[in-house]
C-alpha positions as CSV (number, residue, x, y, z in Angstrom):
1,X,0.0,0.0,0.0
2,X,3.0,1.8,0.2
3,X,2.5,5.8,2.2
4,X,-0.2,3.6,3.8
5,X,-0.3,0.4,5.4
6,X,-3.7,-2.1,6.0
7,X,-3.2,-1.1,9.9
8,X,-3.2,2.5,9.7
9,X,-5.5,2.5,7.1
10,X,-8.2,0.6,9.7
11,X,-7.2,3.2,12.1
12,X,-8.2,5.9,10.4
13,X,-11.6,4.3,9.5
14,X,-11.7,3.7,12.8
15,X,-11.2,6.9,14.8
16,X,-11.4,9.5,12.4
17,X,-7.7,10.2,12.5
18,X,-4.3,9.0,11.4
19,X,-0.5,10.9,12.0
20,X,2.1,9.9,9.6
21,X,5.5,11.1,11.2
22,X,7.6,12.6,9.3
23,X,6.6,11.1,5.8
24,X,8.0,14.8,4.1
25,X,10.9,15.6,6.1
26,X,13.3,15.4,3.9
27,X,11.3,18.4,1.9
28,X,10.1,20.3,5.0
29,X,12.5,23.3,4.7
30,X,11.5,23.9,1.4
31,X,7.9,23.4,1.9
32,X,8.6,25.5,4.6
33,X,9.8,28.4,2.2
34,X,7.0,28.3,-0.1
35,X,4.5,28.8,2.8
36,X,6.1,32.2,3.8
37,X,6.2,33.0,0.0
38,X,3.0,32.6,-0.3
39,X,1.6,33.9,2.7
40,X,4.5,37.1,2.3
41,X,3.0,38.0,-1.4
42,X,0.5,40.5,-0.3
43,X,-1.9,39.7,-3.8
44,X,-2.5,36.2,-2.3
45,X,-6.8,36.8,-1.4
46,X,-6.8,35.9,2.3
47,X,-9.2,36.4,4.8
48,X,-8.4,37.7,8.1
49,X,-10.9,36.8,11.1
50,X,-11.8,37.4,14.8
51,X,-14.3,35.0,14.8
52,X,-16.1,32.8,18.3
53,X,-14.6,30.3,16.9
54,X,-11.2,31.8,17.7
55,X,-12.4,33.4,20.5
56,X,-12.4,36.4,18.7
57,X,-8.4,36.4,17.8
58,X,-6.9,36.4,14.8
59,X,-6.7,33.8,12.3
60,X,-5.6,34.1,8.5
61,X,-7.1,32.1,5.4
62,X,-5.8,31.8,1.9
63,X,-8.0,29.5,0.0
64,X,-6.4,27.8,-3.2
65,X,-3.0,27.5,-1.1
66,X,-0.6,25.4,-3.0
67,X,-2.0,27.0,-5.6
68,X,0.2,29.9,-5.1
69,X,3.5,28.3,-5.2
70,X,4.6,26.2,-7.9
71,X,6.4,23.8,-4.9
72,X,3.6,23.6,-2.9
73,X,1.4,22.8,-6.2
74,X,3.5,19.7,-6.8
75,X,1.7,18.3,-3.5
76,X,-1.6,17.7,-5.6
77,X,0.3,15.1,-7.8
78,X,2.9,13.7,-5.2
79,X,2.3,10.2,-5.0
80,X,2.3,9.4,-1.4
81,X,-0.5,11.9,-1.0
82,X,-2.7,10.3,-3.7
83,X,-1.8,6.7,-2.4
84,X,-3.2,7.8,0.8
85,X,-6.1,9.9,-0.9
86,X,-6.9,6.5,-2.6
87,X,-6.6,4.1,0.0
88,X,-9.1,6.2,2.2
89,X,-11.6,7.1,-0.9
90,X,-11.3,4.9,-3.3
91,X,-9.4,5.0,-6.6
92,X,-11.4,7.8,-8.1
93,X,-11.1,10.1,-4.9
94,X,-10.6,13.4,-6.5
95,X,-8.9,16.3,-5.6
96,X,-10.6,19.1,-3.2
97,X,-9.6,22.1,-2.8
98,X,-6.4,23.8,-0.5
99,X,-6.1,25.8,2.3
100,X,-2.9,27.4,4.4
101,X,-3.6,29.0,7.6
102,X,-2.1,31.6,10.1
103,X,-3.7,31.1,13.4
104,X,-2.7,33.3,16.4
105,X,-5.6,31.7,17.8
106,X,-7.7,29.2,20.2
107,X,-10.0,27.1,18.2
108,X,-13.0,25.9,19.7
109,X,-14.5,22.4,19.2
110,X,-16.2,22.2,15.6
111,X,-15.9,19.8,12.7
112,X,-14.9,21.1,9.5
113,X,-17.6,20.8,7.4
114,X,-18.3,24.0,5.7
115,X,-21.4,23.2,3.9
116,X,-20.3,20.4,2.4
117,X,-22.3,17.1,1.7
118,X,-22.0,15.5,5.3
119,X,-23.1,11.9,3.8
120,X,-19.3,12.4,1.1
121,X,-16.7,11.6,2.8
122,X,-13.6,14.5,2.6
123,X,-10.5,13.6,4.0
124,X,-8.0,16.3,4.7
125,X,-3.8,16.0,4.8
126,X,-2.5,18.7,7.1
127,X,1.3,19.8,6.9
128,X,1.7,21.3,10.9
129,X,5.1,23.6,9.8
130,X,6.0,23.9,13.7
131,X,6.4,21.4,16.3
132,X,3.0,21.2,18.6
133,X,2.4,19.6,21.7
134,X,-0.6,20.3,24.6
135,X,0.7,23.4,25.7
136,X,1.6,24.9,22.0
137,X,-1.6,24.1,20.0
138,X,-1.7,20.8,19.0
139,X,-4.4,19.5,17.8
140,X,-7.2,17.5,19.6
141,X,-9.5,15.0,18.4
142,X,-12.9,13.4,19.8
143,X,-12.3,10.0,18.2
144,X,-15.1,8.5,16.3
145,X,-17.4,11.9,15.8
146,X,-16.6,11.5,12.1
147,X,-19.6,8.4,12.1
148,X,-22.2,11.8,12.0
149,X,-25.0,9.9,12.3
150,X,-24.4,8.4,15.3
151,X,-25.9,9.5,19.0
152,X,-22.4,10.7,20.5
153,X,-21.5,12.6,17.4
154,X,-25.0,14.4,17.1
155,X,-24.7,14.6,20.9
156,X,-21.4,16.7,21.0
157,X,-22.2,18.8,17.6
158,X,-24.9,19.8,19.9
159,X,-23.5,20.8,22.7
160,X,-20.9,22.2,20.9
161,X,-23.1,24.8,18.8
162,X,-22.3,27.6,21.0
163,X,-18.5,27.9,21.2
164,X,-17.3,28.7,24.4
165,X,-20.2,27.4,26.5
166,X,-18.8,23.6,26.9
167,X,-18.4,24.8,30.6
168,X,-22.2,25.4,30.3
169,X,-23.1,21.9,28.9
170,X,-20.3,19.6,30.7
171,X,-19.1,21.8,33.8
172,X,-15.8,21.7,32.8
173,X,-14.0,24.1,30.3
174,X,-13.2,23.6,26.6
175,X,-9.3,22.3,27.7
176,X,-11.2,19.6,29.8
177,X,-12.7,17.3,27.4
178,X,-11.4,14.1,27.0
179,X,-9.7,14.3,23.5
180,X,-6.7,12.6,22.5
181,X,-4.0,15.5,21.6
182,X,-1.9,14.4,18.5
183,X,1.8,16.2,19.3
184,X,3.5,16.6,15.6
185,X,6.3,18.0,14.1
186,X,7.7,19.6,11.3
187,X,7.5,17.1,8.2
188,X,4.7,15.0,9.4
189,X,1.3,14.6,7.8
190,X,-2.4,14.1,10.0
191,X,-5.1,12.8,7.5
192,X,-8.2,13.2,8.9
193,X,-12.2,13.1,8.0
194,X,-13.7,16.6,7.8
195,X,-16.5,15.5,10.2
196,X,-14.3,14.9,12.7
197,X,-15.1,17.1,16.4
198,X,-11.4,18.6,16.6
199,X,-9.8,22.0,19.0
200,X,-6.7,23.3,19.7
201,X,-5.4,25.3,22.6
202,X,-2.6,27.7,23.5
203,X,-1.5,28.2,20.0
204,X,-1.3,31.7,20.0
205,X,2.1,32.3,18.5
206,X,2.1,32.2,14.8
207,X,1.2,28.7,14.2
208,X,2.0,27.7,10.4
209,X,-0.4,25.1,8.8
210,X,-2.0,24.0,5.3
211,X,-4.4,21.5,4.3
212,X,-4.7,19.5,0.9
213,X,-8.0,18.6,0.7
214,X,-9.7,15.6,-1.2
215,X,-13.3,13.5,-1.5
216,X,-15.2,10.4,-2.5
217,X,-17.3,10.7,-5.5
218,X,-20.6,11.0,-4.5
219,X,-23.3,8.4,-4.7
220,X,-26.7,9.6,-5.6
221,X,-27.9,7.2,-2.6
222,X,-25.6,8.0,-0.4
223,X,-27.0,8.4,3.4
224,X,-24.2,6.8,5.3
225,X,-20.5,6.7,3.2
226,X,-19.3,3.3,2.4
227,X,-16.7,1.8,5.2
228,X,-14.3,-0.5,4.5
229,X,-14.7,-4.3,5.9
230,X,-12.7,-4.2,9.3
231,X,-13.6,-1.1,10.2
232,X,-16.0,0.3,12.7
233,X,-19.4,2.2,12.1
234,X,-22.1,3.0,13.9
């Protein structure tokens, strides 16, 4: 299976998540480069946010990412990706979309959906271009949220509607749900399902990150996505 083996790939069904360390570190510096090229060219659309979500800090979007940057654009062909694109999707998973971020920022929990079709599954390869742990921003995960359909993950999207209330719903604060935190560092990749209830804490310094983004094709009778034999589902 090659970027991918049979385990991890039963993981990720799994739980929603999967960390592959260090599967670009050999190219990290570079990778590295073209982010602050791109995110340093001030014609590159961004948005710029203070959003609940955030808290109400900043956090910077520019959609179309690798798009900007004729190293980072090699990503959307670079075998290992696809290999794990297709093992996850299927062998006509298709290519969705980019995103590079510059969060000085809390995130609340949420599950990145954006409108999207929640019955096609997305899957989404994060480069993380600084090392994160608990206390620097890593990212947190509520495995098994990505079956949407089921009780606990209709429970917490609920409880989670209003950010910054957990404490209101739970008595304890956002930083106290059980999660499991996944520390990464520079050069690794985290594939994860879109639907997946994720936060991150006390990364307020500059924290470096992009996404490439890709998706099932749909089925016109989709209401739950297809799973893999040997994984679980609800």
């Amino acid at each position: 299976m090659g970027a991918i083996t049979e385990q991890q790939l039963t993981f990720l069904h799994t739980f929603g998540f999967l960390r592959l360390p260090g599967l670009f570190a050999d190219e990290i510096d570079e990778i590295t480069e073209a982010f602050e090229t791109v995110f340093a060219t001030p014609d590159n659309f961004r948005m710029d946010m203070n959003e609940p979500l955030h808290r109400n800090d900043r956090r910077v979007i520019i959609p179309k990412f690798i798009d900007h940057h004729p190293r980072l654009a090699r990503l959307r062909d670079d075998e290992r990706i696809l290999e794990v694109a297709r093992a996850v999707l299927g062998a006509d998973a298709e290519y969705a979309e980019s995103d590079g971020n510059l969060a000085f920022c809390h995130s609340e929990w949420h599950a990145d959906t954006y409108g999207a079709p929640m019955a096609t599954r997305h899957i989404k390869l994060s480069f993380y271009l600084d090392p994160l742990r608990a206390d620097s921003g890593a990212i947190r995960v509520l495995p098994g949220t990505q079956y949407w359909q089921s009780p606990y993950a209709r429970d917490l999207r609920g409880a989670f509607r209003d950010f910054g209330k957990t404490a209101d719903v739970f008595g304890v604060e956002s930083t106290e749900v059980p999660a499991v935190i996944v520390d990464s560092d520079p050069g690794d990749i985290l594939i994860w399902d879109y639907r997946l209830v994720h936060a991150s804490f006390n990364g307020l310094d500059r924290r470096r990150f992009f996404s490439v983004n890709f998706r099932e094709r749909a089925r016109e009778d989709a209401s739950e996505p297809a799973v893999p034999a040997g994984s679980a589902a609800n």
